[in-house]
C-alpha positions in Angstrom: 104.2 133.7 59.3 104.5 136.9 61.3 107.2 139.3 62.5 105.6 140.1 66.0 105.5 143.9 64.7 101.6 144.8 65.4 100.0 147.0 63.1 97.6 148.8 65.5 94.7 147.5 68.3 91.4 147.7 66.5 88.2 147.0 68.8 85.8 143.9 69.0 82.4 145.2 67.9 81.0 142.0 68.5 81.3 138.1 69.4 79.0 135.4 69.5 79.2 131.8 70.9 78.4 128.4 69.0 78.3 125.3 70.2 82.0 124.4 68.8 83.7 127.9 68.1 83.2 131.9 68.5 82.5 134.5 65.9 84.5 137.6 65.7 84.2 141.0 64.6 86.5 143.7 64.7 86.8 147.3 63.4 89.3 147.3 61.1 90.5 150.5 58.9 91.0 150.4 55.2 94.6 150.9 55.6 95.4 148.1 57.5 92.8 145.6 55.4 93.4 146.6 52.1 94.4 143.8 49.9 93.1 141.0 52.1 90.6 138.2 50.8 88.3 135.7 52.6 91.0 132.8 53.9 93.7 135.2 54.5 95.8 134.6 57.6 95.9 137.6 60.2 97.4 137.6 64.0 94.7 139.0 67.0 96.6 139.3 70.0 98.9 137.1 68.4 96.9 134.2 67.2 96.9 133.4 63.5 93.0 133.4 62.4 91.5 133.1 59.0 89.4 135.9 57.6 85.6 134.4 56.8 84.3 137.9 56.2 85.0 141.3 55.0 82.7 144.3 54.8 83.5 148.1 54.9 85.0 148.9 58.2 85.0 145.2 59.8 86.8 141.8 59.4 85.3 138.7 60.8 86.7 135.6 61.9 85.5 132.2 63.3 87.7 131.1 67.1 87.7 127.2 67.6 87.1 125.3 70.7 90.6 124.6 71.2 92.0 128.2 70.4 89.5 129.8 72.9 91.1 126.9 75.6 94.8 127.7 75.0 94.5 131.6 74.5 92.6 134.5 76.0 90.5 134.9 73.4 87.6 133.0 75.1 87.7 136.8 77.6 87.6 138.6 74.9 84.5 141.0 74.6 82.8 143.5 72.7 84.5 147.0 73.5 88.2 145.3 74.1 90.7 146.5 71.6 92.8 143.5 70.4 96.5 143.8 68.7 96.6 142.9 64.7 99.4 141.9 62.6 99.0 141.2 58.3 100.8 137.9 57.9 104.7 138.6 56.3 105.1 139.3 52.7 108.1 137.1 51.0 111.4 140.0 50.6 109.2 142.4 53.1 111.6 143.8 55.8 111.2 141.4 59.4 111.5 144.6 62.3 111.1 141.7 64.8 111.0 138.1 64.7 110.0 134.7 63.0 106.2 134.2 64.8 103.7 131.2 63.6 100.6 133.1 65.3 100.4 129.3 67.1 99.9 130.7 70.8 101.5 128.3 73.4 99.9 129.5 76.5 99.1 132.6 78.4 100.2 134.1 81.4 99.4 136.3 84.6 100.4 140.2 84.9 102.2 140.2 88.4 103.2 143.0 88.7 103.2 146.5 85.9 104.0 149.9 86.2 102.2 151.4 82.9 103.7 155.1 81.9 102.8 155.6 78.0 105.6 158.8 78.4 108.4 156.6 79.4 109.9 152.7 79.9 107.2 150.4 81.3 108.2 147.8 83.5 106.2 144.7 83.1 106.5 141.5 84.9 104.7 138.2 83.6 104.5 134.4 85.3 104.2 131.2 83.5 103.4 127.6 84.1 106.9 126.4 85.1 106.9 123.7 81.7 107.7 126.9 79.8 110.1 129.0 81.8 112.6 126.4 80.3 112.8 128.3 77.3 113.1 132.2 78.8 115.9 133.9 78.5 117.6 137.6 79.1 117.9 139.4 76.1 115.4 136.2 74.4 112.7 137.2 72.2 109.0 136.4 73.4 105.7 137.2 71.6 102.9 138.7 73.8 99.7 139.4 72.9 101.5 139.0 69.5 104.2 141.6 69.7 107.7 140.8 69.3 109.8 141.8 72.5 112.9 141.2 74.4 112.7 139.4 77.8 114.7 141.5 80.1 115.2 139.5 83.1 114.2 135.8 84.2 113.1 134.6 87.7 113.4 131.0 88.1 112.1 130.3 91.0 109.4 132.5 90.6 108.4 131.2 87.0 108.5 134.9 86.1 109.9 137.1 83.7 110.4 141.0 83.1 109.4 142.7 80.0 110.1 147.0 79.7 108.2 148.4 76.9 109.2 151.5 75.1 106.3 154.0 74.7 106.2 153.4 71.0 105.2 149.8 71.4 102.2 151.1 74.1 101.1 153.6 71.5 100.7 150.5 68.7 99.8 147.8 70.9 97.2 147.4 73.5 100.0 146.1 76.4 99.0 150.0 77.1 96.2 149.0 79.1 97.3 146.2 80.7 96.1 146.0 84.8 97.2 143.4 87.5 96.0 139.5 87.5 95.3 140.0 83.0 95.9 137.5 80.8 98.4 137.7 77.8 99.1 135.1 75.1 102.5 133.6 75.3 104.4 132.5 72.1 107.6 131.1 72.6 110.5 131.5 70.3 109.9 128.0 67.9 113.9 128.1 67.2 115.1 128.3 71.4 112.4 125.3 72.3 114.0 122.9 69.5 117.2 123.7 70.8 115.9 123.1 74.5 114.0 120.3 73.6 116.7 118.5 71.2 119.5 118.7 74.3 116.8 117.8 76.9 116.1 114.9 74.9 119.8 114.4 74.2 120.8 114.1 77.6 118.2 112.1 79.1 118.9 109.3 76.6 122.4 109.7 77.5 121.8 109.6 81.1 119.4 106.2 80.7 122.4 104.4 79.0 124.2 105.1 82.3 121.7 103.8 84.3 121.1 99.8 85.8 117.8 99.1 87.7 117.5 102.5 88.6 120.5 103.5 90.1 123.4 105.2 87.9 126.6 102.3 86.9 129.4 104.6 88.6 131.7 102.6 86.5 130.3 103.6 83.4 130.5 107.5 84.4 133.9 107.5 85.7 134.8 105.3 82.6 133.4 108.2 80.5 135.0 111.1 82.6 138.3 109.6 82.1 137.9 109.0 78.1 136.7 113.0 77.9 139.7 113.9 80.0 137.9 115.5 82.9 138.1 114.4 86.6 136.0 111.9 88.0 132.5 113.5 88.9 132.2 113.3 92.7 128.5 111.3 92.8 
């Protein structure tokens, strides 16, 4: 478990492709490393991955197939700096919010306006199946940092993001550029709320339902027993 409260961007030194999964190495400073062991969890740009390797100065990890698919790890080369978080410590102080590290997609830069002296205005689009769970003043995890969505475009599938220059001095949203690729982790708590009444109400709405069509009957019947006009179908 993470808070979404990035340590530092540390560069790739190098990466190398197998036939199933992608090695890692990145640059990594005693301070931030200290105390870790082979199997320890760690977020890069926001995706939970198991240390294989330590030496002085660099951390490895191995990327699966299926990570690489979801996330934009598989553009990820030597040179890039990617954003690190040490998984939460039980009682340790949470600055931002719950985050698994389990990245649910990516999405597009559409439009940025990067100042590392004052509020950047960031605006990001998603594959519709997730704007469902965006919301103003929600909290969003890109490239693993905890922020607050500040506006939501439907129609658009896009949503705004302003960053404080404190967040582009710690992270490497500092350097992001038009048509880049962000991972996306949605807040677990808003999609089983969204899910659950989704769910919920398309049950509901099947039980009100005869070959395909909806029993008016049955509605107004409802409307009446919840004390609400008839609904004007």
């Amino acid at each position: 478990m993470f808070s979404g409260i990035v340590t530092g961007n540390y560069e790739v030194t190098a990466i190398s492709q197998k036939d199933t999964f992608a090695q890692l190495s990145i640059a990594t400073p005693p301070t931030f490393i200290d105390g870790a062991q082979i199997g320890a969890s760690i977020a890069v740009n926001g995706v939970c991955l198991t240390v294989t390797r330590l030496e002085t100065g660099l951390t490895h990890f191995d990327v699966i197939a299926p990570t690489l698919e979801r996330t934009n790890l598989a553009g990820i080369k030597a040179g890039d700096f990617v954003n690190m978080e040490r998984s939460l410590i039980v009682g340790q102080e949470n600055g931002g919010h719950d985050v698994s590290g389990h990245v649910d997609t990516t999405a597009e830069v559409v439009a940025c306006d990067i100042n590392p002296d004052e509020s950047t205005y960031v605006q990001l689009r998603v594959d519709p199946l997730w704007m469902r769970y965006m919301f103003p003043r929600g909290f969003v995890a890109v490239n693993g940092a905890s922020l607050t969505i500040a506006g939501v475009q439907k129609e658009t599938n896009t949503f705004e993001l302003w960053l404080i220059p404190e967040t582009l001095r710690l992270t490497n949203l500092a350097s992001l550029t038009l048509a880049a690729r962000v991972n996306i982790e949605i807040h677990k708590g808003v999609q089983v709320l969204v899910d659950t009444i989704r769910d919920s109400a398309t049950e509901l709405l099947k039980s009100y339902m005869v070959e395909g069509a909806l029993d008016i009957e049955r509605v107004q019947e409802l409307a009446q027993l919840s004390g609400k006009h008839t609904p004007q179908i």
